[in-house]
SEMI-257121 format. One record per residue: x negated, y negated, z negated of N, C-alpha, C, O, CB in turn; residue in three letters. Coordinates in steps of 0.02 Angstrom, whole numbers, plus 50000, padded with zeros to 5 digits. Each point is the difference from the previous one (the first is absolute). Glycine has a CB too. Layout:
% residues N
XYZXYZXYZXYZXYZAla ...
% end
This chain:
% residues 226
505804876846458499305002050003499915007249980500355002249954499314986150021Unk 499955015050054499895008749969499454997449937499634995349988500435014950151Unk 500214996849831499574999049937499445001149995499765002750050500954998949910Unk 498804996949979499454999150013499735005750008500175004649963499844986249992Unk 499575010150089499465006549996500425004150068499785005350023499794996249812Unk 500894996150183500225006450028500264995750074500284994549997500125014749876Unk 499464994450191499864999650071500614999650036500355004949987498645001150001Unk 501364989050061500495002650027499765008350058499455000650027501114984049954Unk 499845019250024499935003550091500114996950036500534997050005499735011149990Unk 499194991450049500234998850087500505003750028499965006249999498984991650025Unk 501694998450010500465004450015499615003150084499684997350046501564995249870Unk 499055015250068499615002650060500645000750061500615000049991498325007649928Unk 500784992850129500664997850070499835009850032499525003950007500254976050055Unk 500795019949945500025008250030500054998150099500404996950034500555010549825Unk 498554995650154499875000950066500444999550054500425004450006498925001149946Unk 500644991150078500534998550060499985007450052499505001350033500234982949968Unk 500855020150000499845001350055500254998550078500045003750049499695002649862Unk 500414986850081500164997950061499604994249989500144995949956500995009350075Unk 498374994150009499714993150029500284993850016499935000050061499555007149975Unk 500774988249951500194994150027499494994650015499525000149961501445002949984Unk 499024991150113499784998250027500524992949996500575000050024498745011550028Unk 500344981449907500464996549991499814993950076499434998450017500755005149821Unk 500274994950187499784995150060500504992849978500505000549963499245010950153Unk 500104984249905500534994049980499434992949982499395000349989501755009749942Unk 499174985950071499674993349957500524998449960500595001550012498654993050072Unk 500565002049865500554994949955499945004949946499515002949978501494990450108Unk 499635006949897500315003549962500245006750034500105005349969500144984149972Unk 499845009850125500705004650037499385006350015499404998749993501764990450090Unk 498995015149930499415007549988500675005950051500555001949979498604995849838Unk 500585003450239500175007350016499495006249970499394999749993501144994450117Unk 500045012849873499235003049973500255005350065500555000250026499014998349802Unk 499725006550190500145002050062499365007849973499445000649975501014984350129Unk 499985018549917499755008650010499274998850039499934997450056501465009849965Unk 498084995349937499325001450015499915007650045499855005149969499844987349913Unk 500385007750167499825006650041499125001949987499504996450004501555000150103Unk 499045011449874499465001449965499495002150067500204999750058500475004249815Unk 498704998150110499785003150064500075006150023499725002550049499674991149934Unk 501165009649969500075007750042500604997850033500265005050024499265005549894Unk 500734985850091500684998650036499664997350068500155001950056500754994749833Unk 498765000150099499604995850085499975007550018500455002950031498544983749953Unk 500365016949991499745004450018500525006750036499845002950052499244991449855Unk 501555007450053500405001950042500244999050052500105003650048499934997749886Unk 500104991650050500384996150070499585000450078500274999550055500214990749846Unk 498725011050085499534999350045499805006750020499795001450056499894987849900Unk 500405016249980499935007850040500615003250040500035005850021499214996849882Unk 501514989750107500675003350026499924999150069500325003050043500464994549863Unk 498664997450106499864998450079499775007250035499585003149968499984983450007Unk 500575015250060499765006550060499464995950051500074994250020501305013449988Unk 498214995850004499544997350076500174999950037500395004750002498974997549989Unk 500664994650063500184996550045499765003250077500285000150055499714990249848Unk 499185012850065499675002550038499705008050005499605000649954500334987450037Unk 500105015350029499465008149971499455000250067500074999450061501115011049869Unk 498324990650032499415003350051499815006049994499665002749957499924988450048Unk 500785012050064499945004849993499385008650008499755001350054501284988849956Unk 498855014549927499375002750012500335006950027500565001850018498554991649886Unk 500185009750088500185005650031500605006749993499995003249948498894992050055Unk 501365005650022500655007449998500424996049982500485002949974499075008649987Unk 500504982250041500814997550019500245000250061499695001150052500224991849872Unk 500875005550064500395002450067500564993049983500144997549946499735019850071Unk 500334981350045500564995149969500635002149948500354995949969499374999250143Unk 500365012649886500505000449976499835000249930500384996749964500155007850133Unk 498904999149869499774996849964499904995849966500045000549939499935003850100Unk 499854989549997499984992549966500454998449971499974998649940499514997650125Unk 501095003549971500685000550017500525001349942500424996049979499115007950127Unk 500345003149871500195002249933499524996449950500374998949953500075012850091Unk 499034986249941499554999449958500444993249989500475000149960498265007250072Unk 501144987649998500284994249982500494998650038499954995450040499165001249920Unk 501705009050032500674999050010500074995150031500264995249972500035009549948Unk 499484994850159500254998650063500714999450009500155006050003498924999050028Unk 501404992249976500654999650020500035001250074499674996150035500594996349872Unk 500045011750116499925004050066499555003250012499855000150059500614993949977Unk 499085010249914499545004950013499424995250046499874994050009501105017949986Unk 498774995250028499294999150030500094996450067499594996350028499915014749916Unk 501274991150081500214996250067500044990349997499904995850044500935017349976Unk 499314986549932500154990949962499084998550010499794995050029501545006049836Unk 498245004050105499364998649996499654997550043499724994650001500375011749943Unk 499955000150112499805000150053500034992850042499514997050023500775015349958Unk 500604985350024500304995250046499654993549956499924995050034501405011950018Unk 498514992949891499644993249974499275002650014499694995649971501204999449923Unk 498745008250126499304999750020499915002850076499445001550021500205000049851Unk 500834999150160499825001650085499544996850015499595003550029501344998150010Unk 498894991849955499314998750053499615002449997499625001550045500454991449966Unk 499895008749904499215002049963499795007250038499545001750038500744992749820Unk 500365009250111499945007649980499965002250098499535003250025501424998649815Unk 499644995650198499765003250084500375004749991500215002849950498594995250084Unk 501315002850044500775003550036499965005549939500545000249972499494998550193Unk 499445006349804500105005749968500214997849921499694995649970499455011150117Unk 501394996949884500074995749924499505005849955499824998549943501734994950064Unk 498265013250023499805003549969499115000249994499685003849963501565000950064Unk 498514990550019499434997249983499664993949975499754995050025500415011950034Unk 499914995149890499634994249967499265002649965499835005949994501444988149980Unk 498415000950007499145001749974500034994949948500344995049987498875008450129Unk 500245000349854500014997249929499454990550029499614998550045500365018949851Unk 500344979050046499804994050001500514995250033499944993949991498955011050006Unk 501704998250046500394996650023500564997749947500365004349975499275001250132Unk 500454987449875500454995649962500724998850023500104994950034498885000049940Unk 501485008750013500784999950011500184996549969499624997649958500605010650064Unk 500624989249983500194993649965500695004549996500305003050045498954983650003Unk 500905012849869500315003849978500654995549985500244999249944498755008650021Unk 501294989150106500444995549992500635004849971500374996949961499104994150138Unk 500675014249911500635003649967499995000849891500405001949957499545007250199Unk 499694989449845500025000049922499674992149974499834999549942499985015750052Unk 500124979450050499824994249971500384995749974500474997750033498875003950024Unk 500544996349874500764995849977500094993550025499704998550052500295006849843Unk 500294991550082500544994450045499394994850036499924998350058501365001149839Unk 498384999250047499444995049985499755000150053500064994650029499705006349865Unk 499755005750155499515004550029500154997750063499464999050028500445011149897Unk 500634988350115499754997950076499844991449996499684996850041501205013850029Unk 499494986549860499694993150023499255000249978499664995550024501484997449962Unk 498675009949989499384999149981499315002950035499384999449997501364999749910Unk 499825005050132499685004050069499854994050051499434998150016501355014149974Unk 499844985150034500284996450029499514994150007499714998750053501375006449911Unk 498844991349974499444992149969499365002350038499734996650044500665000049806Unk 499365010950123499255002750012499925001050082499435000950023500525006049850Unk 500494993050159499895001150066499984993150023499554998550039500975013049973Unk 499894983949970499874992150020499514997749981499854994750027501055002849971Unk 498575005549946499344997249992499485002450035499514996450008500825001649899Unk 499705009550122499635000150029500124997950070499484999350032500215007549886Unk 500724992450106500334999050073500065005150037500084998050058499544992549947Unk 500395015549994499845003850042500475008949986499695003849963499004986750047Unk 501865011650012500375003050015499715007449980499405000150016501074990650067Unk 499725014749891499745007850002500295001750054500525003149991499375000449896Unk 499954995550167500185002150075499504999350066499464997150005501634999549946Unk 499215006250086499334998650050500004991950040499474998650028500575016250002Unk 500434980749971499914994349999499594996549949499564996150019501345005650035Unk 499234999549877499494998749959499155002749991499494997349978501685001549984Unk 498975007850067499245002850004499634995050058499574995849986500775018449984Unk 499824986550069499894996850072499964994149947499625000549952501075005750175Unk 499674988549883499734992949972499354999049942499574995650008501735002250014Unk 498695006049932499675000049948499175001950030499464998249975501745005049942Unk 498945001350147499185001950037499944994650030499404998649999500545013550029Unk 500394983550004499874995250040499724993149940499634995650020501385010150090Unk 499124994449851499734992649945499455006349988499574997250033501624992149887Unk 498555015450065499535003549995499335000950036499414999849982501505003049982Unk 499444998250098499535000050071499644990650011499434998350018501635013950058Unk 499524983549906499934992350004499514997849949499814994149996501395004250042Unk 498545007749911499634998149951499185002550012499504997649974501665002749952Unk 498885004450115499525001350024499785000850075499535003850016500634999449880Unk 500164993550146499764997550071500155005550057499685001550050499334991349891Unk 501745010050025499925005750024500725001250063500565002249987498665001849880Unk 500484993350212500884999450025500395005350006499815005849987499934986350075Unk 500865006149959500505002150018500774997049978500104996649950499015012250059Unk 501394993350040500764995149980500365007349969499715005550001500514982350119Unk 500255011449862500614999849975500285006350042500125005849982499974980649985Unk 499985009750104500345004750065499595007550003500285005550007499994982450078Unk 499015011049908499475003650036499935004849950499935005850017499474985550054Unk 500595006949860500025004849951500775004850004500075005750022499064985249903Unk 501395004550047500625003750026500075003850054500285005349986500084987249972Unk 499505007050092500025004350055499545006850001500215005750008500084983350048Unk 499125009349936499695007449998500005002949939499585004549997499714993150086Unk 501195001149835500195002349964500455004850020499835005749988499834986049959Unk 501085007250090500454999250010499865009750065500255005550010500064975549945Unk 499065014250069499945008850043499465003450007499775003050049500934994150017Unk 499025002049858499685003949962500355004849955500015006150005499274985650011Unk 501075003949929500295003849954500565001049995500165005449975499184992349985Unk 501214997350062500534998349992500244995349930500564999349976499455011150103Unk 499534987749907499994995649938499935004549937500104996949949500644994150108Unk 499145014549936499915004249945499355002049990499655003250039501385000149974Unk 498744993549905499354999449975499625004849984499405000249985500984991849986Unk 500165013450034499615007749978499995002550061499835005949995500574997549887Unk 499754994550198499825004850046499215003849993499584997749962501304994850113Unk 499035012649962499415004550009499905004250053500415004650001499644995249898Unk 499585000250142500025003050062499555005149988499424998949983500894991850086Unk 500055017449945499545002949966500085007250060500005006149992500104987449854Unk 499965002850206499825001150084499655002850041500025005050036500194988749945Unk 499355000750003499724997950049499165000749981499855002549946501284989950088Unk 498275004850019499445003249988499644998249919499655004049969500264995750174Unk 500254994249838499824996649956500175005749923499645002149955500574984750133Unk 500675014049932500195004449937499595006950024500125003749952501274990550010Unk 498325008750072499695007950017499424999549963499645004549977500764998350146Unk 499524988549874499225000149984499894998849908499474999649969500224994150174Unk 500915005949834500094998449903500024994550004499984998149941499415009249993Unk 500654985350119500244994649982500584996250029499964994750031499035006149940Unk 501495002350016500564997750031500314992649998500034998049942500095013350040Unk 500124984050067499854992650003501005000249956500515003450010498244991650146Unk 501024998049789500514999949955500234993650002499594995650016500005012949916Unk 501304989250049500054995649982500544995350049500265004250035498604999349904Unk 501374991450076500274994150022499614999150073500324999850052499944994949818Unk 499145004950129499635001650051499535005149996499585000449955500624989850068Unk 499875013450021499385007449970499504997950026499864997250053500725013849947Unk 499004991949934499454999450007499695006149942500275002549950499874983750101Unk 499235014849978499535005449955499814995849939500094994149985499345013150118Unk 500194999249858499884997149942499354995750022500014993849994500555015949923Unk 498894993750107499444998049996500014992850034499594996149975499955016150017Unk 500924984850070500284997750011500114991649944499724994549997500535019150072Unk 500424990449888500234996149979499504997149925500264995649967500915009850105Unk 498264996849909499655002149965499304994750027499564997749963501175015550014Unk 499314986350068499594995850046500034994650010499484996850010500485009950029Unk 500804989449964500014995150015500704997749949500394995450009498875006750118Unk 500715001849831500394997949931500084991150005499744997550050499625014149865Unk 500804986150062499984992349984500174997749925500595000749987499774998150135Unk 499214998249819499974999749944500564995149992500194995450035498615008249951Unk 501514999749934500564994549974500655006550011500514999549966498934984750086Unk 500495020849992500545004250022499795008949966499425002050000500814988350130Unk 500305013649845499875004249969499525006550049500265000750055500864994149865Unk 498405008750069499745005950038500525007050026499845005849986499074989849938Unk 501405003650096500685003150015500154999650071500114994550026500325002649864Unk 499605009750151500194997450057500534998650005500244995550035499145008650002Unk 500924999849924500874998250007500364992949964500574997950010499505015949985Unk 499464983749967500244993249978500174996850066499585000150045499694998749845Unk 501404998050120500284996250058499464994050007499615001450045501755001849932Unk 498544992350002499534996750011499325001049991499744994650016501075000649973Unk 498735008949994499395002050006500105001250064499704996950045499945007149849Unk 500925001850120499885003550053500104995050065499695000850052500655010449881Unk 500024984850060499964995750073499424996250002499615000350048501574998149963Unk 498704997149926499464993849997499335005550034499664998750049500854991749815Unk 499425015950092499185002950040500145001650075499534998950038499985008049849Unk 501264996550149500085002050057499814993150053499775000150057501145009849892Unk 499254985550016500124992650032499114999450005499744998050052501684995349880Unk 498245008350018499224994849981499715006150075499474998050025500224997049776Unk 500515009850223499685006450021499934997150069499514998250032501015012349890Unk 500404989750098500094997250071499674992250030499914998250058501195009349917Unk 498794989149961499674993150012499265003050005499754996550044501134994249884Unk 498655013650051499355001050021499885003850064499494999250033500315000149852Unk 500695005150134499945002650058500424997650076499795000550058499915008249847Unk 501084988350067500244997450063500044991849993500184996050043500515015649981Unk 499124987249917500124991349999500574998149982500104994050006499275004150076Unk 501215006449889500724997449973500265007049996499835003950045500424983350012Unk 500135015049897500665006050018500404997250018500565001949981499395005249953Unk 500024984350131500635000750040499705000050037500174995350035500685000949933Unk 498635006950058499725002850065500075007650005499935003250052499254987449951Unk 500985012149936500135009150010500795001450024500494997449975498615006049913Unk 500895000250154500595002850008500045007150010500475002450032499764987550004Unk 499435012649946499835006750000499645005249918500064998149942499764996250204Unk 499845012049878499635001849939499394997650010499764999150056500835010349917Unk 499054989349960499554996250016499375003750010499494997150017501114994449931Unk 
% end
């Protein structure tokens, strides 16, 4: 017994500086390393984007160096050809590259999953399909063939074409896009749910498509300029 009048100390425990984390039933106990939150937090600032959107006074080669491209601006380029169009040296700001040369391992399946959810391809097979459940949403015809085809010799499938020609470009509105068309145009017969962009691949077909359906009754009745 302590003597009278006088207190044991609480024995004091000196600070762990390692965390343990006991897991187990019974008796039996694994103890297991507590990862702190600057360790997540590292682990999550080691990821690189996947994606850059790009603004103004960039150049691919640029990007390229910025987020150490493996094969330069040429590697860049060859993972965004549909987007970017025959020129690699034009690009405009707002356009989203896929910075498949610096994405880690993880990054195409997850690319990969996101394209199976939406169903629909970053290509002009995918543009094309994605206007057509679009156009199907708002009563708006045309096939597959009819779009493809006067894409095909309009633009050549490149979303940044610009015809800057002809009477339309003499006049400050030069017809843009997958299918050309003017702004005021495309501005007119926009179709909601799709971005205000002529050059968005699908704005730009779904309004070219809603245009040729008010004036010829289908863009597979155009075979010409319209």
């Amino acid at each position: 017994m302590p003597a009278h009048g006088k207190h044991r100390r609480p024995k004091q425990h000196h600070a762990l500086t390692r965390k343990l984390a006991l897991a187990g039933t019974g008796s039996a106990a694994l103890a297991l390393p507590l990862i702190g939150a600057t360790t997540a937090g590292a682990a999550e600032a080691a990821i690189a984007p996947t994606t850059y959107s790009v603004v103004s006074g960039d150049t691919l080669s640029k990007i390229a160096a910025e987020h150490s491209i493996g094969g330069g601006w040429q590697q860049l380029y060859e993972a965004n050809k549909s987007i970017v169009g025959a020129n690699p040296s034009a690009i405009r700001p707002g356009l989203k590259l896929n910075l498949t040369g610096s994405a880690p391992a993880a990054a195409p399946a997850a690319a990969k999953a996101a394209k199976v959810t939406t169903g629909y391809a970053n290509n002009l097979d995918g543009w094309i399909r994605e206007s057509l459940d679009v156009m199907a949403q708002h009563g708006i015809p045309g096939s597959y063939e009819g779009i493809h085809r006067n894409v095909m010799r309009e633009s050549s499938g490149n979303p940044l074409a610009i015809n800057n020609w002809d009477s339309n470009a003499a006049a400050g509105i030069p017809s843009k896009g997958l299918l050309q068309v003017i702004d005021p145009t495309f501005k007119a017969y926009h179709v909601p749910g799709t971005p205000m962009d002529s050059y968005d691949p699908v704005a730009n077909i779904t309004a070219a498509c809603n245009y040729a359906a008010a004036r010829y009754g289908s863009i597979d009745n155009v075979n010409g300029a319209y």
